[in-house]
C-alpha positions in Angstrom: 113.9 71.3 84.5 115.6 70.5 81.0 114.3 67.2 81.1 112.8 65.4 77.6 111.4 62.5 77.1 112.2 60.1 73.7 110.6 57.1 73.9 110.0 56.0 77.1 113.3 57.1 78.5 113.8 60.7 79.5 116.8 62.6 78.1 118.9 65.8 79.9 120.1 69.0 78.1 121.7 71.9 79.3 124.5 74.2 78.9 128.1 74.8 81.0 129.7 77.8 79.3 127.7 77.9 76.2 128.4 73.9 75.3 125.6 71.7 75.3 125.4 69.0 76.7 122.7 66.1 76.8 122.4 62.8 78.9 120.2 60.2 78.9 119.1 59.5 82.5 118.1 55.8 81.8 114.5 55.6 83.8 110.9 57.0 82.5 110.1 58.0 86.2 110.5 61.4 86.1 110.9 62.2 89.6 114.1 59.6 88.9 114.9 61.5 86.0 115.1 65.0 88.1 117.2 63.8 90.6 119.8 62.4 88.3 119.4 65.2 86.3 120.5 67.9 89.5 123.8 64.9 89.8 124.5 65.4 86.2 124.4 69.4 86.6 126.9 69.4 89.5 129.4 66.9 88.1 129.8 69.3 85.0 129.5 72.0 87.3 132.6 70.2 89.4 134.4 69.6 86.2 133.7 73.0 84.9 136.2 74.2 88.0 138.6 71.1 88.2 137.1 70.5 91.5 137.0 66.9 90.8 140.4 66.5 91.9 139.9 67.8 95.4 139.7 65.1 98.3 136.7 66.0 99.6 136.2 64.4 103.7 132.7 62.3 103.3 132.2 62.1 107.2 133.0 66.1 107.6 130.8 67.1 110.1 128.8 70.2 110.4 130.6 71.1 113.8 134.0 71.1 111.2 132.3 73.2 108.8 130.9 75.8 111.0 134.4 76.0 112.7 136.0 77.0 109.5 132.8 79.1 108.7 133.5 81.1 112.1 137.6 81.7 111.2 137.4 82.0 108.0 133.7 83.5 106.6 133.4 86.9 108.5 130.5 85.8 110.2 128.0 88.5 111.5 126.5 88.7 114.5 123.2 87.0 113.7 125.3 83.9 112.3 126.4 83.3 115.9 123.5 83.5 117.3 122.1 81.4 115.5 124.7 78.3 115.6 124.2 78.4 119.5 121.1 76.6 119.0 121.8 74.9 115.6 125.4 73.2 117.2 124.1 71.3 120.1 122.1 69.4 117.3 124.6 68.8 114.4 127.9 69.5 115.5 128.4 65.7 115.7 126.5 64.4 112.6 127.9 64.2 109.0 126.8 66.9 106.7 126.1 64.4 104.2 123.6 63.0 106.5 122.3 66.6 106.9 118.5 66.3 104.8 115.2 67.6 105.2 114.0 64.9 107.6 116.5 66.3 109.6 115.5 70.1 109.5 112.2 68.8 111.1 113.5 66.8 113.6 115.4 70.0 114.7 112.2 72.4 114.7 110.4 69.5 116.3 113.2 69.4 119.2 113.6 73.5 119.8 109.3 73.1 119.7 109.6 70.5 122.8 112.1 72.6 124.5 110.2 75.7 124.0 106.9 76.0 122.7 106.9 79.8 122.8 108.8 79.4 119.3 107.7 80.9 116.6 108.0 79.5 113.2 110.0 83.1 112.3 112.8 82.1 114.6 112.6 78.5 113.3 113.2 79.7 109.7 116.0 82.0 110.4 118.2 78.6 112.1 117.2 77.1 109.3 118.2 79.5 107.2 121.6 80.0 108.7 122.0 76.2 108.5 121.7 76.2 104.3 123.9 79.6 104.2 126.7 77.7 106.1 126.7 74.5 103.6 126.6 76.9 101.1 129.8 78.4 102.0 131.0 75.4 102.2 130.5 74.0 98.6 131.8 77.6 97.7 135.1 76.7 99.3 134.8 73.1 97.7 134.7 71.3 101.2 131.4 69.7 100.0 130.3 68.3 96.2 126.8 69.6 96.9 124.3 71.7 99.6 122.2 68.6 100.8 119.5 71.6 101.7 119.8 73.2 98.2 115.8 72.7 98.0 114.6 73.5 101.3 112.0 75.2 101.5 111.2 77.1 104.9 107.9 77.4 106.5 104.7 80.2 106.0 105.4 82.6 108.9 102.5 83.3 110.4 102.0 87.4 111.0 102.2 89.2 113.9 101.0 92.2 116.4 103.4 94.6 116.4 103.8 96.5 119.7 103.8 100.2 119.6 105.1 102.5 122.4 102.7 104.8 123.8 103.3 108.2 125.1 102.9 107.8 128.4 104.9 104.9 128.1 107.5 106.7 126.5 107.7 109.5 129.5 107.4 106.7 132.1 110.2 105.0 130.1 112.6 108.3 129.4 112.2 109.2 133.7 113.5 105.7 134.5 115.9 105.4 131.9 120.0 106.0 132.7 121.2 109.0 130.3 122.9 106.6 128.3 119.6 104.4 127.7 117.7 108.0 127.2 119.4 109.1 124.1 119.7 105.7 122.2 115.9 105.7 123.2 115.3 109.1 121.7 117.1 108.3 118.6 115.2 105.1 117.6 111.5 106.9 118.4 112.4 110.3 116.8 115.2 109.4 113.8 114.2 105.3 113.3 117.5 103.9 113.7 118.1 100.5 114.3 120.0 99.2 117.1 123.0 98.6 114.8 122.8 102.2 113.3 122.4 103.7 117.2 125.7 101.9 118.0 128.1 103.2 115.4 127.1 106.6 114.8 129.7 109.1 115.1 129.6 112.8 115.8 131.4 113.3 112.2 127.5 112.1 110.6 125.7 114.8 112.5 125.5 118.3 111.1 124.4 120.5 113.7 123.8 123.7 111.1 122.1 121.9 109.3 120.3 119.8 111.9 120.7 116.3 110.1 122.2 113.1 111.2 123.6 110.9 108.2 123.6 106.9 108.3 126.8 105.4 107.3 126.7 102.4 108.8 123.3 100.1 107.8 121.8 96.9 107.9 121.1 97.4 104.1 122.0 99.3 101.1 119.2 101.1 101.1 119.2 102.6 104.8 123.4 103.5 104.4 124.1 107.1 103.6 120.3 108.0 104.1 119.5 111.6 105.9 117.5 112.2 108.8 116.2 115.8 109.8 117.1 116.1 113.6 113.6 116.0 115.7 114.0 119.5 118.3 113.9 116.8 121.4 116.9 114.8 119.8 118.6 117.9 118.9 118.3 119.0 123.0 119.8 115.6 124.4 122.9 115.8 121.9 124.0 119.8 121.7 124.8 119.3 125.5 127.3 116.8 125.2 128.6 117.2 121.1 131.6 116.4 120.7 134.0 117.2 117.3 134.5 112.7 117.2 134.0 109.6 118.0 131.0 107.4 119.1 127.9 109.4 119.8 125.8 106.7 121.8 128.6 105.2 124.5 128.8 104.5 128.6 131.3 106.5 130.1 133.1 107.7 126.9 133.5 104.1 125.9 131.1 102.4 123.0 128.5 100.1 124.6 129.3 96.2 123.4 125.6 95.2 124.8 122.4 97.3 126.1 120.0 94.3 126.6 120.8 93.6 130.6 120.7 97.4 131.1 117.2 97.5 128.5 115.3 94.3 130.2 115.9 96.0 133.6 114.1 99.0 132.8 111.4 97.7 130.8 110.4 95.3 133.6 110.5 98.0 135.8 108.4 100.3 134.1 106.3 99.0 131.8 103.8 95.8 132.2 104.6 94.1 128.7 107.3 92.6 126.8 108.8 95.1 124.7 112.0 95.1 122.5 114.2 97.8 121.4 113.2 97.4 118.3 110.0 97.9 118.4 110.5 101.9 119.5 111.8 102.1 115.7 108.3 100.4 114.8 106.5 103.0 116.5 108.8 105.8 114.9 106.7 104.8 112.0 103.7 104.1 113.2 103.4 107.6 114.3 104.4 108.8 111.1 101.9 107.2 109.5 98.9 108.3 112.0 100.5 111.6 111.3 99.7 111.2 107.6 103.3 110.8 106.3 103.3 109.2 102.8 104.8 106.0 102.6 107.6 106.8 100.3 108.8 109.4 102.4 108.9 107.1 105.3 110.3 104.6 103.8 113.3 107.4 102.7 114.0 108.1 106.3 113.8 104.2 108.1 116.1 103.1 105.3 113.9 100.2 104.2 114.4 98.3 100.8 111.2 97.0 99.4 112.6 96.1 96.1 114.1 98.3 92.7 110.8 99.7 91.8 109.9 100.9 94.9 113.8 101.6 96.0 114.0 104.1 93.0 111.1 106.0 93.9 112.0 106.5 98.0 116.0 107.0 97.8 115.9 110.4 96.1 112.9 112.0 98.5 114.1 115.6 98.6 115.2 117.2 102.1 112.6 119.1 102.5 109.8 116.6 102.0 111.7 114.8 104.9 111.8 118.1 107.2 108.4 118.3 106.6 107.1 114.6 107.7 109.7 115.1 111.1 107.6 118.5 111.6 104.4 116.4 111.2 106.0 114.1 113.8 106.4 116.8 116.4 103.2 118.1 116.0 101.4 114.8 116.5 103.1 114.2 119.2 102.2 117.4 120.9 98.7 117.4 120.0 98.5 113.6 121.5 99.8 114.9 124.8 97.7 117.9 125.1 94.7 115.6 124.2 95.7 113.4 127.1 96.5 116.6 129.6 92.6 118.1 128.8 90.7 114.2 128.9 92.9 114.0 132.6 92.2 117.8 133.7 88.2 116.9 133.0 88.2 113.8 134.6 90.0 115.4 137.8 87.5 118.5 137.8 84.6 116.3 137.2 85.7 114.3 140.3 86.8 117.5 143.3 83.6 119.5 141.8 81.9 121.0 145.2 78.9 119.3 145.9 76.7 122.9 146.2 78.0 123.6 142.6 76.1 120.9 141.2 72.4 121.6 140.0 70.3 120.9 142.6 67.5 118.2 142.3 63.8 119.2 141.3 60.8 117.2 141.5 57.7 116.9 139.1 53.8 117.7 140.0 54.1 114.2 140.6 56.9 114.2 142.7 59.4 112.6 140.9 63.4 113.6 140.9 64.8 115.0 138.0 68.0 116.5 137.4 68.7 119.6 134.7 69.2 119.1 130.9 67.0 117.7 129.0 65.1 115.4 131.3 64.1 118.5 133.2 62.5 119.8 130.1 60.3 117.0 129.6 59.5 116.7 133.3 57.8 120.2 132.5 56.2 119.5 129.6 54.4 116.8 131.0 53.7 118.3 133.7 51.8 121.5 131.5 49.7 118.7 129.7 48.5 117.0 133.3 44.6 118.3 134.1 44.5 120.7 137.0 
C-alpha cells in the first residue's frame, strides 16, 4: 500500500501514467484507509480509460456474465467444466453480491454434496469463478473484481499412482487397439491427453524416429522432441499414414475416451486410475532409471519457471535418446526380474518330493534337515561322551 499517515489522518499517493496523484482518505483506521484507498485506485483507473461513461448493469448476474464469457471469451475446455458446478450456485445472484463469504458457502455446499472433494478441485472452481469476473471488468461490464483478493486454500499433497508392469500388460491385452496406442504413447513418450489427441502423422519422423509436440498445454511442452521408444515405434509403422490424426476411432478423431477408459480400468485393474497418471509413471520410471531431472523435464514438457526453463529447453537430442534407451532397459530388466522371482517360486512349489534332502536324525534322535543346522547337529554330536 501507498498509504501515509499526517496527523492523525492517513493520506494516498500513487501514480496513473506517470501523474501523481494524492488523496486524503479522511479516517486514521487504516484498514479504512486501505479500502478507500483500492476505490480511489480504480476510479482513476476508470477515468484513465473513460470508462466512467459506460452504463454499467448493478444487478448483472453472474449467470449473464458467464453467458457472454462462453460466446464471446474462447473458453477452454476446463472453463466449462468447471461452470457446471459453479452455475447451479450463482447463475441467479448479482455479481456485486458475489464476496468471500460467498466462496465459502459454495465449498461448504459442494463439501455436503460430496465429501470426497478435495480442496484441489475446490480451488480450481474457485479459480475459474475470479478468472470469469476478471474478464468481465476487462470488457467494462463490471467497475471492479469483488474476488480481486481471494485467496485460495493450502492444497494438501497427494499419492500419486503409478502403473505397474504387470498392470500395464494386463491393461495393453484388454485394451481396444485404439485405447492401446494412446496408452503406449503416454507411458513411453509422456504426452498428455490433449497432446495424444491432436498429434498428426506430419510431427513424426520415422528416419529419424522422433515424434514432435505442436500442440501443448504450455509453452514449454509445444514444439518439444521425443525420441520414439522401439514398442511405440512397432504400434505406429503398421498403420503410418502420410496425414492427418494419428490417435483416432475408425479413421475419425476421438471427441472423448473416458466411457471407453473407465470400462477397461474397472475391468482390469482393482484401483482407481486416470489416464493421466500413465504420463506420471512415464516419469517415475525415468527417474528410477536414473534420468536427470532436466532431461526429464525436456521431454514431458513441464515449465517450472525461467531459471529452470532455460536450462531443460535446449537438452541436446542425444541426451534425450539416451534417457528413452535408459527407459527400455529398465523396463526389460523389471520384467525379467519378475519372470526369474515367478520361475523360482513355481520350481520351488512342483519340486519332486525324492529330490529333496532327506531328513537325518542326531545321536539323540532329533530331525534335522541339511545346511547348516546339520552341521551343528554333528558337532554336537562329536563333543557328546561315548
Amino acid at each position: 500500500m501507498t498509504l501515509y499517515k499526517r496527523g492523525n489522518i492517513f493520506w494516498s499517493y500513487f501514480y496513473i501514467d506517470g501523474v501523481r496523484e494524492q488523496h486524503s482518505t479522511g479516517t486514521g483506521n487504516r484498514r479504512n484507509a486501505e479500502t478507500i484507498e483500492r476505490k480511489l485506485k480504480e476510479d482513476a483507473n476508470l477515468r484513465r480509460h473513460r470508462v466512467d461513461a459506460v452504463d454499467i448493469d448493478p444487478d448483472v448476474t453472474f449467470g449473464e456474465v458467464s453467458a457472454l464469457f462462453i460466446a464471446n471469451a474462447g473458453p477452454k475446455p476446463f472453463h466449462l467444466g468447471r461452470l457446471k458446478h459453479l452455475l447451479p450456485f450463482f447463475a441467479d445472484l448479482p455479481v456485486l453480491r458475489i464476496t468471500k463469504a460467498t466462496v465459502r458457502e459454495y465449498r461448504e455446499e459442494r463439501l455436503r454434496n460430496k465429501k470426497t472433494l478435495t480442496e484441489a478441485t475446490l480451488n480450481r472452481d474457485a479459480a475459474v469463478l475470479r478468472h470469469i469476473l476478471y474478464w468481465a471488468v476487462d470488457e467494462g461490464l463490471l467497475m471492479a473484481n469483488p474476488l480481486s483478493r481471494l485467496r485460495l486454500v493450502r492444497e494438501r499433497r497427494v499419492k500419486r499412482s503409478v502403473l505397474g508392469l504387470t498392470e500395464e500388460e494386463k491393461l495393453l491385452a484388454a485394451a481396444p487397439e485404439h485405447l492401446q496406442r494412446m496408452i503406449l504413447a503416454a507411458l513411453y513418450a509422456g504426452l498428455r491427453r490433449g497432446e495424444v489427441l491432436n498429434q498428426v502423422w506430419e510431427d513424426i519422423d520415422f528416419d529419424r524416429r522422433v515424434l514432435s509436440v505442436t500442440k501443448s498445454k504450455t509453452l514449454e511442452g509445444q514444439l518439444r522432441e521425443i525420441p520414439l521408444a522401439q514398442r511405440l515405434l512397432d504400434i505406429l509403422t503398421p498403420i503410418r499414414q502420410s496425414r492427418g490424426i494419428v490417435f483416432s476411432y475408425g479413421n475419425q478423431a476421438i471427441a472423448s475416451y473416458k466411457t471407453a477408459w473407465n470400462h477397461l480400468v474397472k475391468k482390469v485393474l482393482t484401483r482407481h486410475f486416470r489416464f493421466h497418471e500413465l504420463r506420471h509413471t512415464f516419469n517415475t520410471r525415468l527417474m528410477e532409471a536414473g534420468v536427470q531431472q532436466e532431461i526429464r523435464k525436456a521431454l514431458m514438457g513441464h515449465s517450472s519457471g525461467r531459471e529452470i526453463n532455460a536450462i531443460y529447453t535446449h537438452v541436446e537430442m542425444p541426451a534425450k535418446r539416451e534417457a528413452i534407451r535408459k527407459l527400455e532397459a529398465w523396463v526389460e530388466d523389471e520384467r525379467r526380474k519378475q519372470q526369474e522371482e515367478s520361475q523360482g517360486e513355481t520350481h520351488e512349489e512342483r519340486q519332486p518330493v525324492h529330490e529333496r534332502e532327506p531328513d537325518r536324525r542326531d545321536p539323540l534322535g532329533r530331525t534335522t534337515t541339511g545346511g547348516f543346522g546339520a552341521q551343528t547337529n554333528e558337532r554336537s554330536a562329536r563333543m557328546l561322551p561315548r
